[in-house]
C-alpha positions in Angstrom: 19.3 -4.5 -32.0 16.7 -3.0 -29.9 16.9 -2.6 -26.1 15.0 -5.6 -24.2 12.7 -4.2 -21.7 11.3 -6.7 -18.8 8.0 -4.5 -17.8 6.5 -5.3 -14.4 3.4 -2.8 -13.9 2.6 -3.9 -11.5 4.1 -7.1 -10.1 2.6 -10.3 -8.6 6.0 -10.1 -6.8 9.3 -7.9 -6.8 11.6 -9.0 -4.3 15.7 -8.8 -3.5 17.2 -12.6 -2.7 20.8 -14.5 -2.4 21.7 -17.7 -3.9 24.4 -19.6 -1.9 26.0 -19.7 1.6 26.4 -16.3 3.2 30.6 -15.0 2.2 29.4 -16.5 -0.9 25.9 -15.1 -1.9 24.8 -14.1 -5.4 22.3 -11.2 -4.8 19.4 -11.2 -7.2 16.5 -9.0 -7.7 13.4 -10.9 -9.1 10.6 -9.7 -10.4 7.7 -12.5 -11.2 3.9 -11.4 -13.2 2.2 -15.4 -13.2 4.1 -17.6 -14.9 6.8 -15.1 -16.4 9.9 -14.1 -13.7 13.2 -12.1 -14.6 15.9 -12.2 -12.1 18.9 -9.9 -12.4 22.2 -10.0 -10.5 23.5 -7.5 -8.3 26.0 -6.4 -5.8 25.1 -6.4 -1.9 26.2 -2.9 -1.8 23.3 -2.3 -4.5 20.7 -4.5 -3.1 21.5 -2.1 0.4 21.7 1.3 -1.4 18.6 0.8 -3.5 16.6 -0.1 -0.3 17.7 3.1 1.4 17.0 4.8 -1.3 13.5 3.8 -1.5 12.5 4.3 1.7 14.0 7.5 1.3 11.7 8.8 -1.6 8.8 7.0 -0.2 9.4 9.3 3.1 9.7 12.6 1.0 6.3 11.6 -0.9 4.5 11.5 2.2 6.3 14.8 3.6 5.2 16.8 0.0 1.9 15.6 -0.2 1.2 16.1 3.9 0.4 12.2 4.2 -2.0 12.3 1.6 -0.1 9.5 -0.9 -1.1 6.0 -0.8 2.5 5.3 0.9 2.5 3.8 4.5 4.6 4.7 7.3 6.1 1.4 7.7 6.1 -2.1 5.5 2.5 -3.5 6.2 2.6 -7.3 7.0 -0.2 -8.1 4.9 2.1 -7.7 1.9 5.2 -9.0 3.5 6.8 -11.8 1.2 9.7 -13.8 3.2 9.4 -16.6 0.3 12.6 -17.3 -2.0 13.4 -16.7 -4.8 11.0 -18.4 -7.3 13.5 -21.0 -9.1 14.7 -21.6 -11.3 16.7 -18.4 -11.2 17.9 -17.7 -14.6 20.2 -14.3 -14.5 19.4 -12.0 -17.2 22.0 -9.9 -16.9 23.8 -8.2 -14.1 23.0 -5.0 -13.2 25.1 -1.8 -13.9 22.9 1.2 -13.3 19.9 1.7 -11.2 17.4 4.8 -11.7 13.8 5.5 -9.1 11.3 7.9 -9.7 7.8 8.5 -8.1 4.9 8.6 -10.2 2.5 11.2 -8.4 -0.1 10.8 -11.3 0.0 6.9 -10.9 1.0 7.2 -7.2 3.6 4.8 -8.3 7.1 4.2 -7.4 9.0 3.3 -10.5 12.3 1.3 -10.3 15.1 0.5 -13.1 17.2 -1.7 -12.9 19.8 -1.5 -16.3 22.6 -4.0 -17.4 26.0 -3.0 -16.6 27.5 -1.2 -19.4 31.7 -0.9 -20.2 32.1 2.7 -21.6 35.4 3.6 -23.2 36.3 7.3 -23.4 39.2 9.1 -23.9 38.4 11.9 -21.2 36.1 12.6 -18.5 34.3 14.3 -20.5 33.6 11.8 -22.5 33.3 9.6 -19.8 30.4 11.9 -18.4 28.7 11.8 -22.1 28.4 8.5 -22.5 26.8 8.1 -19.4 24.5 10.4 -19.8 23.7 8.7 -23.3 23.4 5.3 -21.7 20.6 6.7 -19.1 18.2 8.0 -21.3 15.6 5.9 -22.5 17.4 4.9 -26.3 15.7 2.4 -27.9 19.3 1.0 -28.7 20.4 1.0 -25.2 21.1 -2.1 -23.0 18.8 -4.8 -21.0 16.2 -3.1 -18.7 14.0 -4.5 -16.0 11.3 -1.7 -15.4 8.8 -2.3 -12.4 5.8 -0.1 -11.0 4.9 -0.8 -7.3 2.7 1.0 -5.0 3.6 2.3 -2.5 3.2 -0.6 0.0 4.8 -3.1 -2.1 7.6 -0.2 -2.2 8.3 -0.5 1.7 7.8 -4.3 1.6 10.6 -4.6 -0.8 12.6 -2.1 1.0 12.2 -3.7 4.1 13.1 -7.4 2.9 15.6 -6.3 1.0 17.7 -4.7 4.2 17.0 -8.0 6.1 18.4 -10.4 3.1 22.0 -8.0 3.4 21.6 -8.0 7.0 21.0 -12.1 7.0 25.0 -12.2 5.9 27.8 -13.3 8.0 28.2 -11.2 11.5 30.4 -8.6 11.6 34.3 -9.0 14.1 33.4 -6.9 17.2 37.0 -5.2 16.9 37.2 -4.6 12.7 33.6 -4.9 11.5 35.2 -7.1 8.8 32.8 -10.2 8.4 33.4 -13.3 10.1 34.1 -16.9 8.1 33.0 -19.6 10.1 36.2 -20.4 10.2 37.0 -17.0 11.9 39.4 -14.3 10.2 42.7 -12.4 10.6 41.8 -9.7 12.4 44.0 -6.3 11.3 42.8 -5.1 14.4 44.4 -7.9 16.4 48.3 -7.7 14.4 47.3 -10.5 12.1 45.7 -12.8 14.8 43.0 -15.8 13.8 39.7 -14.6 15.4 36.8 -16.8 15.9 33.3 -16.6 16.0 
């Protein structure tokens, strides 16, 4: 079976969102081209890391090519999307492995977003094989959602994506742990109930 790639190039929109109450949010990234949208599930920790990341490459761009690139500073609020997630949000498939790359030709930031993957080896070095097998682009691999932004819809992204991991529960002033509404037991108070 050949692999299924959802192409955005670019995208009408390409955000990071949550379904459900925060302690319980389903992270989703969704990307949406008229009247087609894929959504893909995710892990906060994923959501947080890939929008670090791309602020990260977007900042070396702009150091290589002496502020040349098409790449603002800073997310402009012209392209600043704080709708929701366009429903009905349909997961394709959750995702494993995530790849970035900047497109100086295009002046494009390209992200991948691939489905998770079990791999089965007998060794590490197997292990490290089959993952390097699973990341290049086999027509045979899994489920791929592949979209192109510029450079401003880069940092838009980036930036809305921090604030929707951000928007969770607050953290316990004495653990950092999140706090339920209902409070939590607090290792750093022997066990004890702590509120909000």
């Amino acid at each position: 079976m050949s692999r299924q790639v959802f192409l955005y190039d670019p995208p009408d929109r390409f955000i990071a969102g949550t379904v459900g109450l925060p302690g319980r949010r389903t992270f989703f990234l969704q990307a949406t081209e008229g009247a087609r949208s894929t959504s893909v599930a995710l892990e906060k920790a994923q959501v947080e890391a890939l929008a670090e990341r791309i602020d990260e490459l977007l900042d070396e761009v702009v150091r290589r090519t002496g502020g040349n690139a098409p790449v603002p500073a800073v997310a402009p609020t012209e392209v600043a999307d704080t709708a929701p997630l366009d429903a009905p949000v349909e997961e394709e498939f959750r995702v494993g492995t995530m790849a970035l790359a900047w497109d100086g030709e295009e002046e494009r930031m390209v992200v991948e977003a691939q489905a998770l993957v079990e791999l089965e080896a007998e060794s590490d070095e197997d292990l490290v094989e089959a993952e390097e097998r699973l990341l290049q682009d086999d027509e045979n691999g899994p489920p791929m959602l592949r979209v192109r932004l510029t450079g401003a819809m880069a940092r838009a992204f980036a930036k809305r994506a921090l604030d929707v991991v951000n928007a969770g529960r607050p953290p316990c002033p004495l653990c950092s742990l999140p706090l339920d509404p209902e409070g939590h037991v607090c290792p750093r108070q022997n066990g004890y109930r702590r509120g909000l």
